[in-house]
N, C-alpha and C positions, 0 to 999 in steps of 0.2 A: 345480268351483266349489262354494265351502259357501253355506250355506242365507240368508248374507247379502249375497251376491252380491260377495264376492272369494276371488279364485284361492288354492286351497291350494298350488299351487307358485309360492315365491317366490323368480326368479334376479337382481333386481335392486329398488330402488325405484320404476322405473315399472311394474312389475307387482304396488309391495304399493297402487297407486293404482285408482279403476276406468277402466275402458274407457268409450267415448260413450256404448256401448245403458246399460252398467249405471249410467252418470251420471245418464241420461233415465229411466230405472223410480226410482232414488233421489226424485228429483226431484219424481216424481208424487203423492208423501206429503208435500211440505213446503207446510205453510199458512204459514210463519212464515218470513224471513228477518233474520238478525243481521248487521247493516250496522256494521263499524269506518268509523272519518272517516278524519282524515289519511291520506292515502297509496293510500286505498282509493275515496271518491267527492272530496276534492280535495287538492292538495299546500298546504298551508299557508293561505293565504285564496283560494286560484285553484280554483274546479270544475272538474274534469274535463269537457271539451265533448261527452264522451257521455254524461257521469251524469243529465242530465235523462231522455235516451232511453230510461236503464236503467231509474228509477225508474217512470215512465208506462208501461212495458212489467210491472215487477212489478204496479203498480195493472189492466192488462188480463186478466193472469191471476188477480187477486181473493189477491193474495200480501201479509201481511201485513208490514210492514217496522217492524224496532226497531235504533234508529240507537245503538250500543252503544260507551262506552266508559268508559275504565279512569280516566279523570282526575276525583278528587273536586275538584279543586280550584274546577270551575264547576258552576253552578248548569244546571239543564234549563233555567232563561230567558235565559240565555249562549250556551245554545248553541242554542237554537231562534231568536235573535235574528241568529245568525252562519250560519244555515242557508237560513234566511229570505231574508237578506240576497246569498247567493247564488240565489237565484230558485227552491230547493227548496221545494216544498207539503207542508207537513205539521201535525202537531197534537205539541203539547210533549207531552202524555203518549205520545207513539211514540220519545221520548226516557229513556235509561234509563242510568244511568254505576251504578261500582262503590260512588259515596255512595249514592245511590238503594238499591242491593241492599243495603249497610252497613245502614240505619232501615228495609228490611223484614227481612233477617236478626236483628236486635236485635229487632225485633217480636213475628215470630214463633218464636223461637227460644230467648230470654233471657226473665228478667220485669226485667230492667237500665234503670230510666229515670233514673236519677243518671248523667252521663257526662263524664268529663274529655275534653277534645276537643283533639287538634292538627290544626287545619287553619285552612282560609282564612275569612274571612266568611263569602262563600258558604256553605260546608259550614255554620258556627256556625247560619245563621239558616236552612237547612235543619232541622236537628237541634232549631231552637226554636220552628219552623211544627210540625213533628211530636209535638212534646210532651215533647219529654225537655228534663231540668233541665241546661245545664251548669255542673259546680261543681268543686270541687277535692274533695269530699268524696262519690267517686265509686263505685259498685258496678264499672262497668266503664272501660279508660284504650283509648281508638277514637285513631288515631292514619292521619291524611289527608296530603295534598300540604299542606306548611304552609312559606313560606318565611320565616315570622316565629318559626322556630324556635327555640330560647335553651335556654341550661342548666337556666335553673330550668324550665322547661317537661318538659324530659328528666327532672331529675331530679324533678319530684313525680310524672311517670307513673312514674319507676321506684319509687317509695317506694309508690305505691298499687298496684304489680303483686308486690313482694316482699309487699304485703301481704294479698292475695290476690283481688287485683282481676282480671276478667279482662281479657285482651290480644287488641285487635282490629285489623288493620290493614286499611284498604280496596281495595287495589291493591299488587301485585308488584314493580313496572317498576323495574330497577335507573335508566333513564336515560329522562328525557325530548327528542324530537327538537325544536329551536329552529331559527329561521328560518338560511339559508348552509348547511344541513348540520351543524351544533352541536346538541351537546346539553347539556342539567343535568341535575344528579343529580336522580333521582327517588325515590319513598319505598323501593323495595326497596334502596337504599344508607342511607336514613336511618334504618330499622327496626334497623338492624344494632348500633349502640352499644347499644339497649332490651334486644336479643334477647341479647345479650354478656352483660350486667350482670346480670341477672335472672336466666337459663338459663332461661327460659320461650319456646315457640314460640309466636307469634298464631295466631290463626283469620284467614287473607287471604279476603279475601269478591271479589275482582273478579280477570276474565280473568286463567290458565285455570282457575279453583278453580268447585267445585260451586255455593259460597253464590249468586254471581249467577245464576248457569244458576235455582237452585230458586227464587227469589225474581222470575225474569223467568216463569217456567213458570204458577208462582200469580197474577202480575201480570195474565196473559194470559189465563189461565181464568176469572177472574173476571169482568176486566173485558167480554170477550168473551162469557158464557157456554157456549164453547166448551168442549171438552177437549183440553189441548194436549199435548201426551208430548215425549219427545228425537227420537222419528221424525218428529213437524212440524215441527220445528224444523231450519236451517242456519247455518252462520257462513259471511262473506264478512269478506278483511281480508289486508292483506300483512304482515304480522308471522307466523312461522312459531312462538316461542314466548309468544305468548300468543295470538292470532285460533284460528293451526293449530290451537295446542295444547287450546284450548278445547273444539274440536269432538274431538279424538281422546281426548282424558282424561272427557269427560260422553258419549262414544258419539254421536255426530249429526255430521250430514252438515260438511265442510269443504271450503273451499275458497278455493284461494290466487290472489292476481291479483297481477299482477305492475307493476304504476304503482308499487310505494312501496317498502318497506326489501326484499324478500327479492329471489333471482332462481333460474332454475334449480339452478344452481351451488351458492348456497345450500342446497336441499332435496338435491341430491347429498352436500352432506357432513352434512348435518341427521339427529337421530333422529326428528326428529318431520315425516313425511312428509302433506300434503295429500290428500283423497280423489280431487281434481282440480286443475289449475292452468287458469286462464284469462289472457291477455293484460289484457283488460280486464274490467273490472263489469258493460260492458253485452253481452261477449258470452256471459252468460249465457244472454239470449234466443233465442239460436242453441237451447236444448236444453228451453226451455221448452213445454210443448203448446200451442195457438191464439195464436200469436204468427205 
């Protein structure tokens, strides 16, 4: 066993995963857990009838919880109202999407407060509480879940990114899941004509890319005056390319539950394998200490 507590001999995908003991020593170092929604604490607007148990069990163990996801299209008070509303206790700043990490990545990263924007309200009056100007006559073209999409919109961000504006997109997801099992196209299909016309690649700021991991890391230390590293930290979430892949691409703990899109089957023909799978959310608390 190497010195991070997985096996150098690997004859399958359940041995590139850990074992229970080495699940429960991982475990012992996370102050901080990353909670995906859909699929993971409820399917569409229905909680899962164990996710309060799980939640109230993280709050025993004094485990931090950030309810993470990739949808710029709403706002933290969107979804703290729809969180709420399922009878979860929590405080909006425990809420953190890939807009949220977009206006701390611009922040600290950029001196860009000119910004062409495509996305929804939401995002706009995000981006107008925070202090950036939005205009056409833009330093950088941030480009959200925007279903009021149009040509002219395409084409002045392409005319301000041929002209050397930079290119930011907030989330990956080729496809959003809709209620029945449907889905819509999501901004990883809509980025594609930008990315075509231009030959310029964006900087993707949300699940699995770095920008939100470093911008939830800074959020965390701060606001806590803690210090938080990749080892406090863990990802929970049924999405194997972007929950998984988040924790296996930023080094920190992952871990796949199986209520929502993946299944074993899945992770059998997948490159991107889980540190663990659990059935459910709450039976984490199975591997937690004083529970």
């Amino acid at each position: 066993m190497n010195k991070t507590g997985r096996r150098t001999v690997i004859t399958s995908k359940t041995d590139i995963m850990l074992t229970k003991n080495e699940f429960r020593g991982r475990l012992e170092g996370v102050k901080c857990i990353l909670l995906d929604l859909d699929g993971t604490l409820y399917q569409e607007d229905h909680i899962f009838d164990f996710t309060l148990e799980f939640l109230e069990g993280l709050d025993a163990c004094s485990i931090k919880k950030i309810y993470l996801t990739n949808n710029s299209s709403k706002g933290r008070s969107d979804y703290y109202k729809k969180l709420t509303a399922m009878g979860i206790s929590l405080n909006e700043d425990e809420i953190y999407s890939s807009g949220d990490a977009t206006l701390d990545y611009l922040k600290r990263c950029t001196d860009c407060r000119r910004v062409f924007l495509l996305g929804t309200p939401s995002l706009e009056a995000a981006f107008t509480a925070a202090g950036f100007t939005l205009t056409t006559d833009a330093q950088c073209v941030v480009m959200g879940y925007d279903k009021t999409l149009t040509y002219e919109k395409i084409n002045q961000a392409y005319k301000l990114i041929k002209s050397g504006a930079s290119f930011i997109v907030t989330h990956p997801d080729t496809l959003c899941p809709i209620r029945n099992g449907g889905f819509d196209i999501d901004l990883g299909a809509l980025m594609q004509p930008l990315i075509y016309a231009t030959g310029v690649a964006p900087v993707i700021i949300g699940k699995p890319h770095a920008p939100i991991i470093d911008g939830l890391l800074e959020k965390l230390s701060s606001e806590s005056g803690e210090q938080f590293n990749l080892q406090s930290l863990a990802i929970m979430g049924d999405r194997l390319y972007t929950d998984i892949r988040t924790g296996k691409e930023n080094d920190f703990l992952s871990i796949l539950v199986l209520t929502g899109e993946a299944s074993r089957d899945d992770v059998a023909r997948s490159d991107v394998v889980p540190d663990f799978i659990l059935e459910r959310n709450v039976d984490l608390l199975n591997y937690l200490p004083d529970i």
